[in-house]
Every structure is written in C-alpha cells, then in structure tokens.
Backbone and ligand atoms as CSV (ligand in chain L), in Angstrom:
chain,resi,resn,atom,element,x,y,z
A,1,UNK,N,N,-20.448,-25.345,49.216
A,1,UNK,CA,C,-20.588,-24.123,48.433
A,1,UNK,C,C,-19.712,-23.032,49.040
A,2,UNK,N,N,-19.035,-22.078,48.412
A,2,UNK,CA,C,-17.978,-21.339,48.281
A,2,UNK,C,C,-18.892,-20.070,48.546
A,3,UNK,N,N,-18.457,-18.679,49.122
A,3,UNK,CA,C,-19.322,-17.228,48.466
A,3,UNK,C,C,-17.972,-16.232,48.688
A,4,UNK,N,N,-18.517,-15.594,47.478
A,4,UNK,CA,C,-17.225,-14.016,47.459
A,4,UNK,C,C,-17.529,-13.027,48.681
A,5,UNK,N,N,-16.779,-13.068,49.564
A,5,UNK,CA,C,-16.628,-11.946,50.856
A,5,UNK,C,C,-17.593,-10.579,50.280
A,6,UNK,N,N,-17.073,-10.684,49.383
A,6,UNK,CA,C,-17.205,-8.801,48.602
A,6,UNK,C,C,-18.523,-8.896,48.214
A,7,UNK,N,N,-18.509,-9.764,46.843
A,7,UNK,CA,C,-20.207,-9.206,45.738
A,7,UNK,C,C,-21.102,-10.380,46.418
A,8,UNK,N,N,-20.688,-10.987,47.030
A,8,UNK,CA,C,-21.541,-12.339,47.715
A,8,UNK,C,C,-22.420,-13.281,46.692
A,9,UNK,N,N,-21.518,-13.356,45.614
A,9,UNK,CA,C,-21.868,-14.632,44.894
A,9,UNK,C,C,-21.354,-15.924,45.259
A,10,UNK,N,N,-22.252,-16.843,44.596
A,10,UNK,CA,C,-21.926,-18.173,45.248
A,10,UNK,C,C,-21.067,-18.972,44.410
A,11,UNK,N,N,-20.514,-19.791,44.619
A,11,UNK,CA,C,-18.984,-20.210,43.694
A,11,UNK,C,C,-19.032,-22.607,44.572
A,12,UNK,N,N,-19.104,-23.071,43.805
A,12,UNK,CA,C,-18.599,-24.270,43.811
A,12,UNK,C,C,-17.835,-24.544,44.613
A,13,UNK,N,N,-17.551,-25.616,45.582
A,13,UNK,CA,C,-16.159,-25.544,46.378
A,13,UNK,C,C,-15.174,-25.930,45.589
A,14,UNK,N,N,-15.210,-26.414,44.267
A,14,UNK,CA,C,-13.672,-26.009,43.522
A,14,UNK,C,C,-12.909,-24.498,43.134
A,15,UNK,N,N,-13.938,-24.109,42.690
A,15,UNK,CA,C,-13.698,-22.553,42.410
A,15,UNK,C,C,-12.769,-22.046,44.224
A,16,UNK,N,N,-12.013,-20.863,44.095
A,16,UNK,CA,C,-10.829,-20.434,44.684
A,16,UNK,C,C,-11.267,-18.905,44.917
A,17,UNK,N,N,-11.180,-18.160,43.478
A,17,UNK,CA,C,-11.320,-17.027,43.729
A,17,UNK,C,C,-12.879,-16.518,43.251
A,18,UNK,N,N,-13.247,-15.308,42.912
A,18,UNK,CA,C,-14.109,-14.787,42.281
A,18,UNK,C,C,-13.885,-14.516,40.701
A,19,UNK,N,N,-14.954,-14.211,40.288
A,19,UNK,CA,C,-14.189,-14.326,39.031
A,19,UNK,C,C,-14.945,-13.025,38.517
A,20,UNK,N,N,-15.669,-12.037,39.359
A,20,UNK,CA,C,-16.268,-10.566,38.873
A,20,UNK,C,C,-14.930,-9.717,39.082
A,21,UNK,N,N,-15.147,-8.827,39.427
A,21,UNK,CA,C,-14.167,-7.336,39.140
A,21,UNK,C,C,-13.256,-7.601,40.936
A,22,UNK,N,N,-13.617,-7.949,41.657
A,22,UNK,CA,C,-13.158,-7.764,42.975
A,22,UNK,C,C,-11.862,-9.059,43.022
A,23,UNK,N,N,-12.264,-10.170,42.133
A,23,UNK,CA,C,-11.219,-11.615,42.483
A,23,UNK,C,C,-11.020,-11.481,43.887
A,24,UNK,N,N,-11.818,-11.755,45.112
A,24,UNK,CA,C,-12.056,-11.964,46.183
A,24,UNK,C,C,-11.161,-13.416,46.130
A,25,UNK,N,N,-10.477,-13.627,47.431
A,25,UNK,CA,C,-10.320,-15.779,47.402
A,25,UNK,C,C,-12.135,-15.805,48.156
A,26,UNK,N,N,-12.355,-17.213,47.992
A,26,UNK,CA,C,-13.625,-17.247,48.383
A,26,UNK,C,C,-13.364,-18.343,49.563
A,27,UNK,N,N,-14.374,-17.689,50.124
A,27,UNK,CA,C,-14.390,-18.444,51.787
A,27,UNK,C,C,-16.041,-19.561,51.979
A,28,UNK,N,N,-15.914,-20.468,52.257
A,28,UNK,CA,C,-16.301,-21.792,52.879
A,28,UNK,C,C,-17.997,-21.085,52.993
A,29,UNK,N,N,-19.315,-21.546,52.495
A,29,UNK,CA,C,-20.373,-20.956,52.684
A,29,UNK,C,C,-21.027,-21.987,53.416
A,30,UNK,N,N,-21.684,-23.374,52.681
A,30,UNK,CA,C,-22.586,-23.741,53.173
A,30,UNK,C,C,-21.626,-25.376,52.664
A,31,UNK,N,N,-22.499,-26.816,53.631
A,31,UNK,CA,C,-22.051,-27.950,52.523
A,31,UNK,C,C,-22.779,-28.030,51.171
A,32,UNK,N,N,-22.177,-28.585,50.908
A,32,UNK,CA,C,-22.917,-29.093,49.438
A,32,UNK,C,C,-22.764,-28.070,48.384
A,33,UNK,N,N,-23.330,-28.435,47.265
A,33,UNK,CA,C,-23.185,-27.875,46.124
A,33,UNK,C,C,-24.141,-26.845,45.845
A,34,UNK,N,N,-23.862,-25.598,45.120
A,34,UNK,CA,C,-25.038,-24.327,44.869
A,34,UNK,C,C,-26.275,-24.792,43.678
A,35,UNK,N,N,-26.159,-26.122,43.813
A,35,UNK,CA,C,-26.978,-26.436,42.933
A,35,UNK,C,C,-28.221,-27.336,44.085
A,36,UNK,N,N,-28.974,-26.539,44.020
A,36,UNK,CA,C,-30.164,-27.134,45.081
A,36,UNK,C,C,-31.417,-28.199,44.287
A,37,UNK,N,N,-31.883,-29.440,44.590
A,37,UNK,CA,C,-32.923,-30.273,44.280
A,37,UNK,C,C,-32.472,-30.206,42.853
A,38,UNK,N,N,-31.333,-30.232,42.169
A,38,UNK,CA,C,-31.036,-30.625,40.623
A,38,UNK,C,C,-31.806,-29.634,39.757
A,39,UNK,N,N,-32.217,-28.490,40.341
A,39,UNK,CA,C,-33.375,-27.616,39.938
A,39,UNK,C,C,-33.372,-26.062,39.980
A,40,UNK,N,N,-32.802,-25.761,41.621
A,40,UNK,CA,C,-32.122,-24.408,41.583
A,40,UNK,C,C,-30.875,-23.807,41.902
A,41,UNK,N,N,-30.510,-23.056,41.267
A,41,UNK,CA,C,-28.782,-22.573,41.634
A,41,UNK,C,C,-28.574,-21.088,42.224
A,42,UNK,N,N,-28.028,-21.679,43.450
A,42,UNK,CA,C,-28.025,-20.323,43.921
A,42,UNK,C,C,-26.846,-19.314,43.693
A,43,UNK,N,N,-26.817,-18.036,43.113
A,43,UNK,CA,C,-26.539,-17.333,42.220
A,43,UNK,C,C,-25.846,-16.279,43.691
A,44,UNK,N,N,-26.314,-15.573,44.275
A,44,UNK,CA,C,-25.974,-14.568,44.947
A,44,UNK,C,C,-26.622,-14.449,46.592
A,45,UNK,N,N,-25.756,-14.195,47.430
A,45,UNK,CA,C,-26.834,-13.980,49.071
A,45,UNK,C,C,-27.177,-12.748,49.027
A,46,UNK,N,N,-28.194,-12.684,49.533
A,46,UNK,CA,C,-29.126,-11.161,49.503
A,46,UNK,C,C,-28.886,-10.471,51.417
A,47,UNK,N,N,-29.203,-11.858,51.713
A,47,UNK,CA,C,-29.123,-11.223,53.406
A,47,UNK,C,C,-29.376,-12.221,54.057
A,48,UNK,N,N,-29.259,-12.426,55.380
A,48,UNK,CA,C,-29.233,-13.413,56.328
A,48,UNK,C,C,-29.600,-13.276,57.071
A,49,UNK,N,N,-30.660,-13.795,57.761
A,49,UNK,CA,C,-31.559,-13.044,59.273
A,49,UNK,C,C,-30.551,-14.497,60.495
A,50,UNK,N,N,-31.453,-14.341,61.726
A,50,UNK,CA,C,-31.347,-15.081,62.333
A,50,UNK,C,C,-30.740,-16.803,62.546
A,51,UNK,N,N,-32.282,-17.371,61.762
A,51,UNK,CA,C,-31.830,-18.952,61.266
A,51,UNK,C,C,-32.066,-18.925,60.050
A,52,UNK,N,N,-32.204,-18.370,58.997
A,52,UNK,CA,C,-32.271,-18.728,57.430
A,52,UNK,C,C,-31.146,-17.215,56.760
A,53,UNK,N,N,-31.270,-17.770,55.198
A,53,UNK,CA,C,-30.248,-16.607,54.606
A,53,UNK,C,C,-31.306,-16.668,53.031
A,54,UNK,N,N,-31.415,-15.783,52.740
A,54,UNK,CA,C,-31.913,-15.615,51.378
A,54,UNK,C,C,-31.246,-15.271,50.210
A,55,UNK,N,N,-30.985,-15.952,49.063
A,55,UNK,CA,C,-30.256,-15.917,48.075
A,55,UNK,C,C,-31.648,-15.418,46.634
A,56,UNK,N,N,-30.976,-15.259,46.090
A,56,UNK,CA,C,-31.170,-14.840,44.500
A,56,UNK,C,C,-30.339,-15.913,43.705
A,57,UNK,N,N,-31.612,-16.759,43.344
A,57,UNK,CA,C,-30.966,-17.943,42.404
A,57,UNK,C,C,-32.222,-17.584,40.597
A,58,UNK,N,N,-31.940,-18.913,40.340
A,58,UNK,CA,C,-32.354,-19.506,39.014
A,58,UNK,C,C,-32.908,-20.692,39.036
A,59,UNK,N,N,-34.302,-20.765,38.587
A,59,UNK,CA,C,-34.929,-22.182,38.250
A,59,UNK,C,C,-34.226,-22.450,36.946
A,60,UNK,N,N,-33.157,-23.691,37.121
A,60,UNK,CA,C,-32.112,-23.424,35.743
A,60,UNK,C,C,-33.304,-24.155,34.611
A,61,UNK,N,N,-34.089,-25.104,34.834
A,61,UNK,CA,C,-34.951,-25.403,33.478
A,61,UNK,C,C,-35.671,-24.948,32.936
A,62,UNK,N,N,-36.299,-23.478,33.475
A,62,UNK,CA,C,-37.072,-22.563,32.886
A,62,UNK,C,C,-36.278,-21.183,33.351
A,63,UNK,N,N,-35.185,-21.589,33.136
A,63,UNK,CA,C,-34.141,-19.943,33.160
A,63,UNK,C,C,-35.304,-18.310,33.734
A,64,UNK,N,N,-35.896,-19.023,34.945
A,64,UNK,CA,C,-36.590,-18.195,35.923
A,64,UNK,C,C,-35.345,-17.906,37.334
A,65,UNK,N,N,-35.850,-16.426,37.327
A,65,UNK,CA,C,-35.343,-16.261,38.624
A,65,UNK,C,C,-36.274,-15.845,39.946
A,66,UNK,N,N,-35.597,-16.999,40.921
A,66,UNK,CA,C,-36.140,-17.253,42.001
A,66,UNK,C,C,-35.225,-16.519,43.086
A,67,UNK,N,N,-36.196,-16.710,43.984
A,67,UNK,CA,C,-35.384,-15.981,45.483
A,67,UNK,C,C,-35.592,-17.498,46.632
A,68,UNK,N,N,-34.534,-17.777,47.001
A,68,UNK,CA,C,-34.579,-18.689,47.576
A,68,UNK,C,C,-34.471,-18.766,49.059
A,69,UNK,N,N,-34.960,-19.254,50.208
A,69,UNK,CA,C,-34.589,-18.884,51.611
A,69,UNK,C,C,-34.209,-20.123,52.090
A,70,UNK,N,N,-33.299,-20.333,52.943
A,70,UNK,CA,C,-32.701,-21.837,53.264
A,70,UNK,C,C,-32.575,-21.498,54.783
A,71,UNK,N,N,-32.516,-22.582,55.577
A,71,UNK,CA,C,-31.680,-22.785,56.982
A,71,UNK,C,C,-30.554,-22.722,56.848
A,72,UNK,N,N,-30.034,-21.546,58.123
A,72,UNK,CA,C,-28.584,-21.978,58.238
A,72,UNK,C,C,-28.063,-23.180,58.488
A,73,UNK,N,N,-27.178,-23.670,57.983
A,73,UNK,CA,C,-26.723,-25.265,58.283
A,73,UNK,C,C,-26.460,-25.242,59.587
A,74,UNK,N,N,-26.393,-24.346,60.717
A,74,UNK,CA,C,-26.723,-24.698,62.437
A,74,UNK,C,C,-27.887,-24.969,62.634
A,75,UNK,N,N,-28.817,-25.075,61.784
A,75,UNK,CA,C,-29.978,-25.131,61.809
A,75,UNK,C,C,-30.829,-26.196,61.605
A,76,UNK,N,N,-30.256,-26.543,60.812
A,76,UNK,CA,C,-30.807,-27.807,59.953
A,76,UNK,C,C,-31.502,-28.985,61.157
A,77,UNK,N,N,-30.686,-29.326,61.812
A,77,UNK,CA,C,-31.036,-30.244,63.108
A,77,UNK,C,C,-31.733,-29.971,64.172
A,78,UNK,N,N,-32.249,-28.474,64.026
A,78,UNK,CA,C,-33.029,-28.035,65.065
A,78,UNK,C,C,-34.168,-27.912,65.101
A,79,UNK,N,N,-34.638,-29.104,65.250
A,79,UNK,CA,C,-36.399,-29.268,65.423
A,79,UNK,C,C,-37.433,-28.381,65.136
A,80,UNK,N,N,-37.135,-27.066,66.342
A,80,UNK,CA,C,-37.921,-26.396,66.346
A,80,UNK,C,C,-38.002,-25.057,65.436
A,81,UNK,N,N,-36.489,-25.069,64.816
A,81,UNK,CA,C,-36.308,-24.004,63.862
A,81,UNK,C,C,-36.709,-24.606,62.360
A,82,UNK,N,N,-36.615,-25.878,62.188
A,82,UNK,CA,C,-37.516,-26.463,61.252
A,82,UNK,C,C,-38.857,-26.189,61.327
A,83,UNK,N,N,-39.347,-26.561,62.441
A,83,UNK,CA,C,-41.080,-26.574,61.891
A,83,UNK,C,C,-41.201,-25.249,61.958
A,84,UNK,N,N,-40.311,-23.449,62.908
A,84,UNK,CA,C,-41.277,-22.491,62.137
A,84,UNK,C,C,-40.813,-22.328,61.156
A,85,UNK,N,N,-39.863,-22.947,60.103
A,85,UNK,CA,C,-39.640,-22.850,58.690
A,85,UNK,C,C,-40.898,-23.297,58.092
A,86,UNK,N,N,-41.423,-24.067,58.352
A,86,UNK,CA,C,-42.273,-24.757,57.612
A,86,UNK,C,C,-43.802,-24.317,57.677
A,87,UNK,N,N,-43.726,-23.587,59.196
A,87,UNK,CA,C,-44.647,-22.715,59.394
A,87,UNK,C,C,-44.734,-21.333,58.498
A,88,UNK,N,N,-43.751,-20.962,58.145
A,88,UNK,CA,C,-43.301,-19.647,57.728
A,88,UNK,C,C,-43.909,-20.102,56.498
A,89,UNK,N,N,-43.350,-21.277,55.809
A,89,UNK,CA,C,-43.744,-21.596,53.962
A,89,UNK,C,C,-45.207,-21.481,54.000
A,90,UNK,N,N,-45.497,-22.440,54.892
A,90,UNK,CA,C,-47.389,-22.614,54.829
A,90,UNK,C,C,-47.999,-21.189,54.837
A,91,UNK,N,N,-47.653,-20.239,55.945
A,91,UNK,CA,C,-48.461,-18.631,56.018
A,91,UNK,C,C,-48.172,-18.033,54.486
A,92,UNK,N,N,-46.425,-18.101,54.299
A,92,UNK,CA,C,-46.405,-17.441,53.000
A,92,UNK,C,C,-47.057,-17.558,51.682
A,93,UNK,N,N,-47.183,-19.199,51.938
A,93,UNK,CA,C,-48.119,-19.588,50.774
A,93,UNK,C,C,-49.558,-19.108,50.070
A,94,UNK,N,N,-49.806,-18.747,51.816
A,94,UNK,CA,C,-51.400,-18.715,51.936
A,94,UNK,C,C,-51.589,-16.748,51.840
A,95,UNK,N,N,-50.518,-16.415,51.910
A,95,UNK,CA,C,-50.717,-15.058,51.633
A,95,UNK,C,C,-51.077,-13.981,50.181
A,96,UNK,N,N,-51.464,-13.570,49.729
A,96,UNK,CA,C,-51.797,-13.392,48.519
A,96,UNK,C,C,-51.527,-11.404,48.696
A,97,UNK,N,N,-50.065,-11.015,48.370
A,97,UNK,CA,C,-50.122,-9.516,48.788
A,97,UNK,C,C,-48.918,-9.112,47.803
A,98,UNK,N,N,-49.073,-8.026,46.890
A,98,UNK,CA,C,-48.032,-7.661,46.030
A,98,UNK,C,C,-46.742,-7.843,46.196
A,99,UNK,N,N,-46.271,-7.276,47.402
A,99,UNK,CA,C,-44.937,-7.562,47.862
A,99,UNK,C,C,-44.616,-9.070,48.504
A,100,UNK,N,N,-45.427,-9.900,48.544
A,100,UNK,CA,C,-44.936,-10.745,48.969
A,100,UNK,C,C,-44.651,-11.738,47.929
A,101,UNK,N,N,-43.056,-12.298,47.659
A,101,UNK,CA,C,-43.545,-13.554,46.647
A,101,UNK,C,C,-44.207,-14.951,46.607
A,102,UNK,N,N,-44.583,-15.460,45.789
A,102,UNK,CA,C,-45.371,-16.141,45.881
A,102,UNK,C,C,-44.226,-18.133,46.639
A,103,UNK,N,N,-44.679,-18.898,47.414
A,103,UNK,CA,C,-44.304,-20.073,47.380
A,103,UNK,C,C,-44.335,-20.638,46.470
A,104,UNK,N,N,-43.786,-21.112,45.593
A,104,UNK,CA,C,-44.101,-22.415,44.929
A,104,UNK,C,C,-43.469,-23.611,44.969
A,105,UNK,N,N,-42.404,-24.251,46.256
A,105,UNK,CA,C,-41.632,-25.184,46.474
A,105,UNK,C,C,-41.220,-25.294,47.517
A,106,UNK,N,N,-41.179,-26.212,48.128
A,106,UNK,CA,C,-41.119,-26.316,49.515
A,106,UNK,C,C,-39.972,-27.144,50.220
A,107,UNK,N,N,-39.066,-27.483,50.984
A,107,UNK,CA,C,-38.576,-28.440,51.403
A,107,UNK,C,C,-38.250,-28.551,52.676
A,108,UNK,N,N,-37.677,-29.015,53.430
A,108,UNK,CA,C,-37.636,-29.260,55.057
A,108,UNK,C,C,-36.640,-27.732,55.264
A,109,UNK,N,N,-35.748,-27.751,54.672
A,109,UNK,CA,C,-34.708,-26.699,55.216
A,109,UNK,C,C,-35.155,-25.919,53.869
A,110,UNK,N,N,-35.595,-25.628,53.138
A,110,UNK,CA,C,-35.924,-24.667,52.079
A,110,UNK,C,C,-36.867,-23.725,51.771
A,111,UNK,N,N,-37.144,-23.144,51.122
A,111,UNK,CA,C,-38.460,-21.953,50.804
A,111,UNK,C,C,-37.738,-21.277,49.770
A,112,UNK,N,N,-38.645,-21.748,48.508
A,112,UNK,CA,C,-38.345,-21.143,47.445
A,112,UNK,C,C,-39.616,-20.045,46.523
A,113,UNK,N,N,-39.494,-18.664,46.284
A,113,UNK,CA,C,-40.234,-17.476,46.257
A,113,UNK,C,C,-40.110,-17.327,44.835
A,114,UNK,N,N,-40.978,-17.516,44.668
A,114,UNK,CA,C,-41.507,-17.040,42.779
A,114,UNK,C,C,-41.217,-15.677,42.724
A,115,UNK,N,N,-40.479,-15.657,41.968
A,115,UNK,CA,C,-40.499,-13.262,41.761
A,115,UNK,C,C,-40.338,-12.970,40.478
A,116,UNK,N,N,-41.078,-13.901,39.124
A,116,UNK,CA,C,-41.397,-13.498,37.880
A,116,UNK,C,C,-42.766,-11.952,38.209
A,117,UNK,N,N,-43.392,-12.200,39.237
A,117,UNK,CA,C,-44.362,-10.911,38.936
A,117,UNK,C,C,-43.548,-9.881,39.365
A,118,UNK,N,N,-42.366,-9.902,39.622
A,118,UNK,CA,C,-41.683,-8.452,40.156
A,118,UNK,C,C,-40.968,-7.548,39.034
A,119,UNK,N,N,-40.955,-6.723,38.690
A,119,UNK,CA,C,-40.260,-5.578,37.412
A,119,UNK,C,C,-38.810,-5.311,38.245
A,120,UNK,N,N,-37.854,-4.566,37.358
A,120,UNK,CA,C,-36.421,-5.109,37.649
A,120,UNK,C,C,-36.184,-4.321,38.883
A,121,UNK,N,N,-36.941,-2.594,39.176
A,121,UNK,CA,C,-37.064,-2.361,40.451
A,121,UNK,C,C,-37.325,-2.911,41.222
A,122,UNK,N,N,-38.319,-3.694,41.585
A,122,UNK,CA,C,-38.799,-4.261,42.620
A,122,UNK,C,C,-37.663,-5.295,43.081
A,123,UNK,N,N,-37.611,-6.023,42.004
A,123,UNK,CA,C,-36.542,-7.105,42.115
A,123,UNK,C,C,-35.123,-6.646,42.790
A,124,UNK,N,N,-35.120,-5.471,42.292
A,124,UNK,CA,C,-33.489,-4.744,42.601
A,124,UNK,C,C,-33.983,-4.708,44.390
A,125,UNK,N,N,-34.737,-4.208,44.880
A,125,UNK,CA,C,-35.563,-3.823,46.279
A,125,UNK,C,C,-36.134,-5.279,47.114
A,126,UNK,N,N,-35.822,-6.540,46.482
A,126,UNK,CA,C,-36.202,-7.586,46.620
A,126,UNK,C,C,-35.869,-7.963,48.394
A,127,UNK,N,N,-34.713,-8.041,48.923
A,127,UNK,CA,C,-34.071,-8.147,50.027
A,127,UNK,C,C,-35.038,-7.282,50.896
A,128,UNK,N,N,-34.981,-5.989,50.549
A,128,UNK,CA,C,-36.766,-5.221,51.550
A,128,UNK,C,C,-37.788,-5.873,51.566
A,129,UNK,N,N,-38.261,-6.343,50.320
A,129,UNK,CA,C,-39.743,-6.830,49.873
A,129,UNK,C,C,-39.535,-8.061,51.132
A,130,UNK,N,N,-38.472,-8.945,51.061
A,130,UNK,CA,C,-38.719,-10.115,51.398
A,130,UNK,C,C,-38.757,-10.168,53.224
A,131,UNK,N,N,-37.952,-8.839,53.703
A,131,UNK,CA,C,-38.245,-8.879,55.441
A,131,UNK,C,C,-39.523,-7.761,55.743
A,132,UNK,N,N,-39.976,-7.267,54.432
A,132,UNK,CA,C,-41.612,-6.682,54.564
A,132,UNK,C,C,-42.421,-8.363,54.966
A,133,UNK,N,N,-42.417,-8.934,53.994
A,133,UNK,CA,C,-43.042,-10.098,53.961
A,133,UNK,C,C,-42.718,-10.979,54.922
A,134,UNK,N,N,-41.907,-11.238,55.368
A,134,UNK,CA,C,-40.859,-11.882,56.376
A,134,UNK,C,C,-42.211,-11.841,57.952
A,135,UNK,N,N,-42.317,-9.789,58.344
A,135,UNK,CA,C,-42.898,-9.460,59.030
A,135,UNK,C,C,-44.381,-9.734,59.175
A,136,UNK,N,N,-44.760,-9.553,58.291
A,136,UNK,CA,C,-46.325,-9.496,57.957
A,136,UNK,C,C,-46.283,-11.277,58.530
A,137,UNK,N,N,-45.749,-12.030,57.875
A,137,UNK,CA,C,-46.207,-13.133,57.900
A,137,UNK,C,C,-45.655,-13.922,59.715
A,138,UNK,N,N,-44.500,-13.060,60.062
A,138,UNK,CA,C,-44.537,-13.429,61.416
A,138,UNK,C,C,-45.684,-12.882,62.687
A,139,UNK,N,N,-46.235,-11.873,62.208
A,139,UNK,CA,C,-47.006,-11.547,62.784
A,139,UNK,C,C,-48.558,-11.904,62.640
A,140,UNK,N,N,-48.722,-12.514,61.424
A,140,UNK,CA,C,-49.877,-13.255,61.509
A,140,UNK,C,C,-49.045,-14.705,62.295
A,141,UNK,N,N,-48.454,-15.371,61.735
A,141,UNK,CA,C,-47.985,-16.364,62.668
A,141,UNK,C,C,-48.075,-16.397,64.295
A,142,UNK,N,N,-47.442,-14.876,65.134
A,142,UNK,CA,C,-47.855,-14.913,66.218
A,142,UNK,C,C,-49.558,-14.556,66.716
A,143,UNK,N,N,-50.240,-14.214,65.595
A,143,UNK,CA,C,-51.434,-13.910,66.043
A,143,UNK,C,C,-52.353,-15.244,66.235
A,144,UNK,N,N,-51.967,-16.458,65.021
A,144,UNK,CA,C,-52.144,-17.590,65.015
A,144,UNK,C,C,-52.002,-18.302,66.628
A,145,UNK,N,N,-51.014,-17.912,67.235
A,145,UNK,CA,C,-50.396,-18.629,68.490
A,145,UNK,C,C,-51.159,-18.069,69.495
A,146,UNK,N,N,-51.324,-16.853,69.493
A,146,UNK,CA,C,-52.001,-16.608,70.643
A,146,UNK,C,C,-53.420,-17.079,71.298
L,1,ZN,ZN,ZN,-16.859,-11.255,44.147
C-alpha cells in the first residue's frame, strides 16, 4: 500500500501519484494491499502512535465508515506488541463510553472501531476521540496489571 505525503490517503502500490488537489508522487506505506480481510479499505491515516497507526476506512459491503487501527509492520512479529494489541481490543470492547468506538472485529495485527454512532463533528474530531479512548483504556489496562 502506497500513502500521499500531503492529504495522507492511501493509494494501491500501482497508483504513482495522488490524484486529490496536491498530485503528491506517493511513497511506500505498508505491504499488501489497502484492501484489508476482503472487507475493509483503508481510505486515509489519521495518526500513528508508537506501535499501531489509525486510518479512516470503509466497511465496503455495507458502505459504513470505520476507523481502523493496525500494527506497524515492525510490529507485526513482536510478540509482545501483539498481545497488548489484543489486550487493547478486549478492554476496548468491554468499554461502553460515548467517545469511545465501539469493537466490532478483531484480528492479530488489527482493531477495527465502529463510528456509525458518531455525527460528522465528532467524526471530523475522531483522531482525539480515539487517543481519549486510547488513554482511558490504557489506564484501566495498567490498573488491571497492577
Ligand atoms: Zn494527496
């Protein structure tokens, strides 16, 4: 997968340039294709923490938009940054709080965030919402550990 430097949409590794107002050339993102589990397409990066990056995609069979969180591909092989991914899905799941979106899909390197209950503000504010939620849920996580 390809992304525009500039508007940080995601582009095919055939695609070259951008094709919004900037025609960025597009530089090398992730392997594979922006088409995730034959199911979601990831559309735009929102932001990138540490070991994961969160995009703004599309459940393309019910033309829903999702917010998607993935491992960085340095990541992928790292044991332990896997399971608190997986830790992270399970708390988020189990969380039930306006700003947070909801889980509904899960995969080893994935976390995919329902945000049909969000209005186009919120959604626009989504990238906040999601390291509000991000927090809350690491901090029950470390409260879990202690
Ligand atoms: Zn662009």
């Amino acid at each position: 997968m390809k992304l525009c430097p500039i508007c940080h949409r995601c582009y095919e590794d055939t695609d070259n340039v951008c094709v919004h107002e900037d025609h960025a050339s597009l530089v090398p993102s992730r392997p594979g294709s922006r088409l995730i589990n034959e199911r979601y397409r990831l559309d735009r990066l929102l932001g990138r923490g540490g070991v994961g990056a969160v995009y703004a995609g599309t459940h393309i069979e019910l033309d829903r938009p999702v917010a998607i969180k993935l491992l960085l591909s340095d990541f992928i092989t790292d044991q332990q940054a896997v399971r608190r991914f997986r830790r992270e899905a399970r708390a988020t799941a189990r969380i039930n709080h306006p700003n947070v979106a909801e889980v509904y899909d899960y995969g080893t390197n994935r976390l995919h965030l329902q945000t049909d209950n969000l209005n186009l503000p919120q959604r626009q504010n989504l990238l906040q919402q999601i390291r509000d939620a991000n927090r809350q849920i690491h901090s029950e996580m470390s409260q879990k550990e202690e």
